[in-house]
C-alpha positions in Angstrom: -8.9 38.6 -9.7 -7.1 35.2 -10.7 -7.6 32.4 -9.6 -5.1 32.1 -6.8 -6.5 34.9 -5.1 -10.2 33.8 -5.8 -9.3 30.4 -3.9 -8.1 32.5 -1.1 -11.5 33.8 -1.0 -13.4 31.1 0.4 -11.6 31.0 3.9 -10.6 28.4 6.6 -11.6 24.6 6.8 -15.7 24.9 6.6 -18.0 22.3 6.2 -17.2 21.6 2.6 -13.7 21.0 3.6 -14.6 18.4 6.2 -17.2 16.1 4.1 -14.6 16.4 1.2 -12.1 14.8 4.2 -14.1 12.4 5.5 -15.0 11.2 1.9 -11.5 10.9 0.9 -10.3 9.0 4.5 -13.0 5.7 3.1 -11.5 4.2 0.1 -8.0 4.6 2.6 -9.2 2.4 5.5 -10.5 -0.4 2.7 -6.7 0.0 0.8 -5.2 -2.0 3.6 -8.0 -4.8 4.0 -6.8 -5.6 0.3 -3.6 -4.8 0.3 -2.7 -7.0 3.4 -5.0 -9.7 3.1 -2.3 -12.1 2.3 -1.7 -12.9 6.1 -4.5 -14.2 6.5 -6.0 -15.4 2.6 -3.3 -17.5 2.3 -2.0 -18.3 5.5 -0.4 -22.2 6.3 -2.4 -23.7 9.1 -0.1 -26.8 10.5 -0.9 -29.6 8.4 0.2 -33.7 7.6 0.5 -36.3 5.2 -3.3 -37.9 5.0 -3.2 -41.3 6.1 -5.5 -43.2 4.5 -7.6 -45.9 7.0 -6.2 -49.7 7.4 -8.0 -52.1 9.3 -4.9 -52.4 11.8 -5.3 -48.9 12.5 -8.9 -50.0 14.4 -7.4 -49.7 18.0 -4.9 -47.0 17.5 -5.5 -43.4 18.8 -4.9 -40.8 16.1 -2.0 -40.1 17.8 -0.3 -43.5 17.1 -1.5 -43.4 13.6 1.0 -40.4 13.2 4.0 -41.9 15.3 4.1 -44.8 12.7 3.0 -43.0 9.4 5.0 -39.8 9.9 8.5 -39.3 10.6 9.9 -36.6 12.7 11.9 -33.3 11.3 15.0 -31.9 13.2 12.4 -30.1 16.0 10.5 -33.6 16.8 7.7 -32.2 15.3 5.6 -34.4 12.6 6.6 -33.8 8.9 4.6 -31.8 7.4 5.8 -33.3 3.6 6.1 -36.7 4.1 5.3 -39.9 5.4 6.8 -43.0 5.9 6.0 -45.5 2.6 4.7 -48.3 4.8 3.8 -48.1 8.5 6.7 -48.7 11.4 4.6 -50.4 14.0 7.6 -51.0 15.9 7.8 -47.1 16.7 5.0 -48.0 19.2 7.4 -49.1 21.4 9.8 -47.1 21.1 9.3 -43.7 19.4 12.5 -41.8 20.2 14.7 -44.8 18.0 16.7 -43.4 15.4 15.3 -44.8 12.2 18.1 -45.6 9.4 17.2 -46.6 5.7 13.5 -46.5 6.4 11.8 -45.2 3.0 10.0 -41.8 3.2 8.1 -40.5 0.0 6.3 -37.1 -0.5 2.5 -36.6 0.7 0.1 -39.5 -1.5 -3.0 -38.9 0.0 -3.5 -34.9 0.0 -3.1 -33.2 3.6 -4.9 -33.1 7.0 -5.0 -29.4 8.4 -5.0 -27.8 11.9 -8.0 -26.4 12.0 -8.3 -24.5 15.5 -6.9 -21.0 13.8 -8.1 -21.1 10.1 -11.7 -22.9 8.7 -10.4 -22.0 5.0 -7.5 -20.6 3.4 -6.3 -20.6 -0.2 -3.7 -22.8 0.9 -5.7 -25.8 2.4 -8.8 -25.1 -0.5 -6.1 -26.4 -3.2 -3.6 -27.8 -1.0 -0.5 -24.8 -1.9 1.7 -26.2 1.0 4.6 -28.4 0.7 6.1 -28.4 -3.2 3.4 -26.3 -4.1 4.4 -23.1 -1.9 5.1 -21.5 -4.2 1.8 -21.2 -5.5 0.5 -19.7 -2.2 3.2 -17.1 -2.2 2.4 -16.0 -6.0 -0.6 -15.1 -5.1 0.6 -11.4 -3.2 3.0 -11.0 -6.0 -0.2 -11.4 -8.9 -2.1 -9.1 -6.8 0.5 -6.5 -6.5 1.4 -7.1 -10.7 -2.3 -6.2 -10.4 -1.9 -2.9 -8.9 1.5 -2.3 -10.7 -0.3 -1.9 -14.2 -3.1 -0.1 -12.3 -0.9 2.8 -11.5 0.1 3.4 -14.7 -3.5 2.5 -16.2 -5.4 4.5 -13.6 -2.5 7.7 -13.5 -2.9 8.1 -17.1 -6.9 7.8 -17.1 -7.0 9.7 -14.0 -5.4 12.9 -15.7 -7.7 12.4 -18.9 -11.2 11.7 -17.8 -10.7 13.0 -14.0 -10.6 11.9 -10.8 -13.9 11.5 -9.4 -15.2 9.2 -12.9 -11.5 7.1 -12.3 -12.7 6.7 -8.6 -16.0 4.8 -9.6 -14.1 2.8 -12.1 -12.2 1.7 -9.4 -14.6 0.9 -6.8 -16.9 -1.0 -9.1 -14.0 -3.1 -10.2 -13.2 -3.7 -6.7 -16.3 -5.0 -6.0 -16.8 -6.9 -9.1 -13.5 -8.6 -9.1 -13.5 -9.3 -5.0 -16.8 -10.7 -5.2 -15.6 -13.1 -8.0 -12.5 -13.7 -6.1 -14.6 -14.9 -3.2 -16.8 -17.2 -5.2 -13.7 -18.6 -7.3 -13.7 -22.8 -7.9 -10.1 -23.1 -8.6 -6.8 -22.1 -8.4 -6.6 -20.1 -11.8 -10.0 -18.6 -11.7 -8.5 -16.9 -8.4 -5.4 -16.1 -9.3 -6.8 -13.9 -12.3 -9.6 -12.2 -10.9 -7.2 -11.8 -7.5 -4.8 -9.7 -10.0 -7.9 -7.7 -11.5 -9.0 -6.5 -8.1 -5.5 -5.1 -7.9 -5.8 -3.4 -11.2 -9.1 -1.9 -9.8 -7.8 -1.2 -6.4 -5.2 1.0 -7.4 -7.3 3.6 -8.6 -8.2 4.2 -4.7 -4.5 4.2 -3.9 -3.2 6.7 -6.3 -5.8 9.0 -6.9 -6.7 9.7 -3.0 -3.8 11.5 -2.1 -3.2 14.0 -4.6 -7.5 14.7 -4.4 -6.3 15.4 -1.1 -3.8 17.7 -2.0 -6.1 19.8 -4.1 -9.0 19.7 -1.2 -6.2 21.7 0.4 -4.8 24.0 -1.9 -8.1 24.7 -3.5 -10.3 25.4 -0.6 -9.0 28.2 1.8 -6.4 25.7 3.6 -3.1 26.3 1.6 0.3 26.1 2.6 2.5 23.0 3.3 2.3 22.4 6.3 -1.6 22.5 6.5 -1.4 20.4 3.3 1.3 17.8 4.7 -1.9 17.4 7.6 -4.7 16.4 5.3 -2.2 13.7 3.7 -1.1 12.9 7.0 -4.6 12.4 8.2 -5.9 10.2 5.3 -2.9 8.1 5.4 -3.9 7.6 9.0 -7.4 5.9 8.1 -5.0 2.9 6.4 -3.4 2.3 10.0 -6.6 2.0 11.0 -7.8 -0.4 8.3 -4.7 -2.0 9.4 -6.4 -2.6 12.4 -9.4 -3.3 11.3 -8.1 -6.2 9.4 -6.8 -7.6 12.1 -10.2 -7.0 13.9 -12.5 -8.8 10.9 -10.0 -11.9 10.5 -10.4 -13.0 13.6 -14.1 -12.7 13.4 -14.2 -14.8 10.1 -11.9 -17.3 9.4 -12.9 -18.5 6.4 -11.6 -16.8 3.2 -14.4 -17.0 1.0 -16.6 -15.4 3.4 -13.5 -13.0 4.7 -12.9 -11.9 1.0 -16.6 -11.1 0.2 -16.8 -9.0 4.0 -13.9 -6.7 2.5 -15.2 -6.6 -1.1 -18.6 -5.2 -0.1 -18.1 -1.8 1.3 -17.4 -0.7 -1.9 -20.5 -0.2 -2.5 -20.9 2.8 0.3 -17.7 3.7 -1.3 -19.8 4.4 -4.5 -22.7 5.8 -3.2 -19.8 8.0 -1.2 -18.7 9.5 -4.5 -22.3 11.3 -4.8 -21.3 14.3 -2.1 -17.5 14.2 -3.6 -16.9 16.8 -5.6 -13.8 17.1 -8.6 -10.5 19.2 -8.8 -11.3 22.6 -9.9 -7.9 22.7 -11.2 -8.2 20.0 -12.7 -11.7 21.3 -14.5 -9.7 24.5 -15.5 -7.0 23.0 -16.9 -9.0 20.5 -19.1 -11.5 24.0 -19.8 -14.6 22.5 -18.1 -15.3 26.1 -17.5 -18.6 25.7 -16.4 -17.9 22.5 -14.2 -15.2 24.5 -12.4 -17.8 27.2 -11.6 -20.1 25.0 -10.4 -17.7 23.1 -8.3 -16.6 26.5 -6.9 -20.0 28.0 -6.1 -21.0 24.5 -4.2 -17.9 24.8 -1.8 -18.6 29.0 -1.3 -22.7 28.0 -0.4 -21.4 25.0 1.5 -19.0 27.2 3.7 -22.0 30.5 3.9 -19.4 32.4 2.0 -22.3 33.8 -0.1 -20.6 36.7 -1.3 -17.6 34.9 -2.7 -19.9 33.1 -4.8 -21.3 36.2 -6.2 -18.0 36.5 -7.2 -17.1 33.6 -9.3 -17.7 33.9 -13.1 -16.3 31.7 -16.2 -14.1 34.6 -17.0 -11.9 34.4 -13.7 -11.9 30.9 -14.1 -10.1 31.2 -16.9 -7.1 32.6 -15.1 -4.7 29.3 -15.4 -1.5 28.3 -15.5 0.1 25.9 -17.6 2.2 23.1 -16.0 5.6 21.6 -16.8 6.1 18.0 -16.3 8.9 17.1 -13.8 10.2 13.8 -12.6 11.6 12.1 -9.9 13.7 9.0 -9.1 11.9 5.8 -8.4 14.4 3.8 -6.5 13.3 5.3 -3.2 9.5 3.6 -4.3 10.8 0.4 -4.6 13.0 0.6 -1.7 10.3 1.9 0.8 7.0 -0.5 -0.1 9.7 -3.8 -0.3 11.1 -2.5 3.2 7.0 -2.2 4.0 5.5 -5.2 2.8 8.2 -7.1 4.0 7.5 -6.1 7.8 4.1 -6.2 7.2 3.7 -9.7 5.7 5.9 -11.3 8.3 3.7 -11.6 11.4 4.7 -14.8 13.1 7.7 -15.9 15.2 6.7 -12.6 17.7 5.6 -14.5 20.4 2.2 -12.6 19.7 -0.6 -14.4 18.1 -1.7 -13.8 14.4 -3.9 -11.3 14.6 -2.5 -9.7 18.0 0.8 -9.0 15.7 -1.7 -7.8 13.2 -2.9 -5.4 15.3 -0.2 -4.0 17.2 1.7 -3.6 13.6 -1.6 -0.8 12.8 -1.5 0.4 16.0 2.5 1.1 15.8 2.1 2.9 12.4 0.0 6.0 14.0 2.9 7.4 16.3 4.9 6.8 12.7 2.7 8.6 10.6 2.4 11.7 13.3 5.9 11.8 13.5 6.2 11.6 9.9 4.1 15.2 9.8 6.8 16.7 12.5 10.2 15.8 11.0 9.3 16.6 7.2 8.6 19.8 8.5 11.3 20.6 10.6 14.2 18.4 8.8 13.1 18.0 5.2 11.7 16.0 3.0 15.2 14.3 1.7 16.9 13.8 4.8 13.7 12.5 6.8 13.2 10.0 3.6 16.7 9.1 3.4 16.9 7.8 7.5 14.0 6.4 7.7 14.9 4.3 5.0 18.2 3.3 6.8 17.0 3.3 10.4 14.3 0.4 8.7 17.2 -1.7 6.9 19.3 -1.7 10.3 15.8 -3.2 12.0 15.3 -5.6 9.2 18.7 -6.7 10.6 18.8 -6.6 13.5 21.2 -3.9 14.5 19.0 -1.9 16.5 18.1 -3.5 20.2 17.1 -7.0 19.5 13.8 -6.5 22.2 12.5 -3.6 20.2 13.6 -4.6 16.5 10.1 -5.8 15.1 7.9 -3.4 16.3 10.8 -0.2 15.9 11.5 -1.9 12.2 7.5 -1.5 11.5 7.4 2.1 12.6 10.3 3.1 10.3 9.0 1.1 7.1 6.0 3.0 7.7 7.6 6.2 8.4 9.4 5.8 5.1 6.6 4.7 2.7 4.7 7.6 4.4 7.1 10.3 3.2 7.8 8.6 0.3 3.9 9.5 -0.7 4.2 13.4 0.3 7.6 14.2 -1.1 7.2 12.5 -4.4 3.8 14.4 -5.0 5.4 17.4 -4.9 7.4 17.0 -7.1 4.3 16.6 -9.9 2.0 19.7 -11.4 -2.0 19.1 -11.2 -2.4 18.5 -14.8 0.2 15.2 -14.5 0.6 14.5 -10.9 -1.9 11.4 -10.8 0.4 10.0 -14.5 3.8 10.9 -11.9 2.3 9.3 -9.3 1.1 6.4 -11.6 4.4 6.1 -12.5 6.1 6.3 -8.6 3.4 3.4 -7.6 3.7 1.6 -10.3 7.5 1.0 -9.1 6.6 1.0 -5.3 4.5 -1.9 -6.8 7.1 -4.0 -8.0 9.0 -3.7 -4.8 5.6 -4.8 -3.0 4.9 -8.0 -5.2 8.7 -8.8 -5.2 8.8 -8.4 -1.3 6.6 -12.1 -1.1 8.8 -14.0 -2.9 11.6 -13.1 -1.0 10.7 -15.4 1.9 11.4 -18.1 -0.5 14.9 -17.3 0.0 15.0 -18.7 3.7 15.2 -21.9 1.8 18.8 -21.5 0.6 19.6 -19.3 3.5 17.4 -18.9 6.8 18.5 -15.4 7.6 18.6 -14.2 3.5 15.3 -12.2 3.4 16.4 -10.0 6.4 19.6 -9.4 4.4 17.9 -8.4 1.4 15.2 -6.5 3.2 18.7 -4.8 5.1 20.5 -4.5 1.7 17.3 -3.0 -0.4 16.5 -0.5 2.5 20.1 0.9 2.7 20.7 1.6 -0.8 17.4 3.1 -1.4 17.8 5.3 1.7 21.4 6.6 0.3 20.1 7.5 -3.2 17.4 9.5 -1.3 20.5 11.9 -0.3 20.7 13.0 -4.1 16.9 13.9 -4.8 16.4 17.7 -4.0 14.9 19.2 -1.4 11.1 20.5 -1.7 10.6 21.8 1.6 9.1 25.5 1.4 9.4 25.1 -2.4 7.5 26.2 -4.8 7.8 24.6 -8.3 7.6 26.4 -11.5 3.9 26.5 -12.8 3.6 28.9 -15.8 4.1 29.4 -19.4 6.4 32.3 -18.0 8.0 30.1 -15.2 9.2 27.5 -18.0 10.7 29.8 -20.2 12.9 31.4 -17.6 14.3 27.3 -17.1 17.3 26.6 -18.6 17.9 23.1 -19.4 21.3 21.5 -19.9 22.7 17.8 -20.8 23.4 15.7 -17.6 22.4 13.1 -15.0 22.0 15.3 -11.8 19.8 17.7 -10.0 20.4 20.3 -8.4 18.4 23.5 -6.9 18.7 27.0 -7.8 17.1 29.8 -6.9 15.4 32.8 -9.6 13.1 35.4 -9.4 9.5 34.9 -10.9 6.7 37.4 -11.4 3.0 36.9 -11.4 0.3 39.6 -11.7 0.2 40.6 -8.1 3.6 40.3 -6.4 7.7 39.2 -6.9 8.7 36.4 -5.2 11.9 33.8 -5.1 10.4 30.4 -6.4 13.4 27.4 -6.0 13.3 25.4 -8.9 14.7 22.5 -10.5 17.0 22.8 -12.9 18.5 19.9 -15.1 22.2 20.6 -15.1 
């Protein structure tokens, strides 16, 4: 018996299955309380100039002390970068004049914040507002260079030392690094453990899905479309976290504490990793022989298939296949978590609160992701990627109905970095699918930590980050039209498989179909071939 058939042996989605699920859906509803803690960690409360106290300020209400210290920007509203150099008293009586060569001068003092939203936030801890924005912006873009490396680090260690050991490392450096964050005294001491909790963080990103994959395939629930569920379900536990966020923000609104509340479940994340059990394939491939039997006999007595695990022996375990290492384009990657983040860190101006906004823009993602499972099945991978990818650029826009454009944008970014998980990890063998998906993050993770920065660009041009966002989205969704299609494909797998490729010069790809044997049946495999 190989070891195809033997995994056949241990039947439908048993109790094994589930706790292997449910294990696998935790470290994806904390992804999102890290990932999208930017709204609210570094979120600009209104603020002014300080003023500091003058004796002929006695009798004026705090209200006049503004009216003659601050001057007014183009809405009426107080400046929130500067004040007057001396006071105009004579605004007192008159506080609609139109003041001409009166001297204004950047913030002396420090700033005075709103409080009635936000107790703490990066920003008003060391002041980021005004010429120092920037600052406050950086921080998404160190935590997603943080998870950038990760991918690569984490994909590569993942695929040498295993998932489940990679997981741990991940979660303990999450917790370590968060809690640091939480307690940091300045502005530098956050920004580098911030970008080390992104390093760690990434390990739970990358290394969940394609677990996933092999919960599927390994244990009695193979097939595509089962398999595109299980993704599909643990990619709905970060819509919730999405949620969730929203939820535990509004409860605590100040960061330190915020931080630490989101830092802490890791630890039932590691105790989690106890009942969690590894790859087989993975076991096989490396030759853990005797792991891989284990593993195998836990699932069969889990699921009361007692005489499957009769059955399993080293010697049918050692029935493997060899993989070959294929690629994929990136662009799509970068194209579909800019698109993403950009929606998602953009939650005022809807006439909805904060954390409202917050909420509805989880709640809008799990219609996204469910539709995500129907159209990849029925249209394809590449053409589903490709529109998505579009239909979110028009949105960023504006080009679809102005009423429904935020919430219809959201939806489609999410639709779009959804598939872009599923196609792209078919497209990678067990023995290097978490070093191709390290790869694919690490450029969906550029796009992320590039997607802050560019609401800086409002500065030279209001409407400029929605044309980016528009431009980015557009392109990536067209070069999606030249990947191939991997719906009802299998890829190559064996020694035998690889020999029959032919590999030629060029720069496209295309599909063909041949024949391939194993030691049980004929059947048509598409493959890729380099042409």
């Amino acid at each position: 018996m190989n070891f195809e058939e033997l995994l056949r042996e241990v039947g439908g989605f048993g109790r094994f299955q589930i706790l292997t699920l449910l294990l696998l859906c935790f470290p994806r509803l904390l992804l999102p309380l890290h990932f999208l803690m930017h709204n609210f960690l570094a979120a600009i409360p209104g603020h002014h100039c300080a003023i500091p106290y003058q004796q002929q300020f006695a009798n004026l209400t705090k209200e006049e002390v503004l009216i003659i210290n601050i001057p007014r920007d183009f809405n009426g509203a107080f400046s929130s970068c500067e004040m007057f150099s001396e006071p105009q008293f004579h605004l007192l009586f008159n506080s609609s004049l139109e003041l001409t060569n009166v001297s204004v001068q950047s913030c002396q003092y420090g700033w005075i914040y709103d409080q009635s939203q936000f107790i703490s936030t990066i920003a008003t801890q060391w002041n980021l507002v005004c010429e120092h924005k920037s600052l406050n912006q950086a921080t998404a873009t160190f935590f997603f260079f943080g998870v950038m490396f990760g991918a690569v680090i984490f994909g590569d260690l993942s695929d040498r030392f295993g998932r489940k050991r990679m997981l741990l490392v991940s979660y303990l450096g999450t917790l370590i690094f968060g809690v640091l964050s939480s307690a940091s005294v300045s502005y530098s001491m956050f920004a580098v453990t911030w970008t080390l909790t992104g390093v760690s963080i990434c390990g739970l990103s990358i290394i969940v899905i394609p677990l996933g994959i092999h919960c599927a395939k390994e244990h009695g629930m193979g097939g595509y479309r089962t398999s595109h569920l299980v993704r599909v379900i643990t990619s709905l536990f970060w819509s919730f976290g999405n949620m969730l966020l929203a939820l535990i923000a509004y409860l605590v609104r100040d960061w330190h504490w915020l931080l630490l509340i989101i830092s802490l479940p890791c630890i039932v994340g590691i105790i989690s990793l106890w009942w969690l059990s590894e790859s087989a394939r993975w076991l096989l491939i490396k030759g853990k022989l005797k792991e891989a039997h284990r593993h195998l006999k836990r699932c069969a007595r889990m699921n009361r298939k007692t005489d499957f695990a009769d059955k399993i022996n080293p010697e049918v375990c050692q029935d493997i296949s060899i993989f070959v290492h294929l690629f994929i384009s990136p662009s799509f990657r970068f194209g579909a978590a800019f698109s993403y983040y950009n929606m998602s860190m953009n939650i005022t101006g809807f006439g909805l609160g904060m954390y409202m906004t917050q909420f509805v823009f989880g709640f809008i993602e799990v219609p996204a992701k469910l539709l995500v499972f129907v159209i990849v099945n029925r249209v394809g991978r590449r053409k589903s990627q490709a529109w998505v990818l579009i239909l979110s650029g028009l949105s960023a826009k504006g080009l679809l109905m102005w009423s429904t454009r935020q919430i219809s944008g959201k939806g489609f970014a999410e639709a779009a970095f959804t598939i872009v998980f599923l196609y792209s990890s078919e497209l990678y063998p067990t023995i290097l699918r978490q070093s191709g998906q390290g790869f694919c993050s690490f450029m969906a993770r550029l796009g992320a930590s590039v997607a802050p920065l560019a609401f800086l660009l409002n500065s030279i041009w209001k409407p400029l980050p929605q044309v980016a966002a528009f431009a980015m989205a557009v392109l990536c969704g067209l070069s999606a039209f030249f990947l191939p299609e991997t719906r009802g494909i299998h890829l190559p797998e064996t020694i035998e498989d690889i020999e029959k490729q032919r590999f030629k010069p060029a720069s496209s790809i295309l599909m063909h179909k041949m024949p391939l044997k194993n030691k049980t049946e004929s059947i048509y495999h598409e493959k890729l071939l380099v042409l």
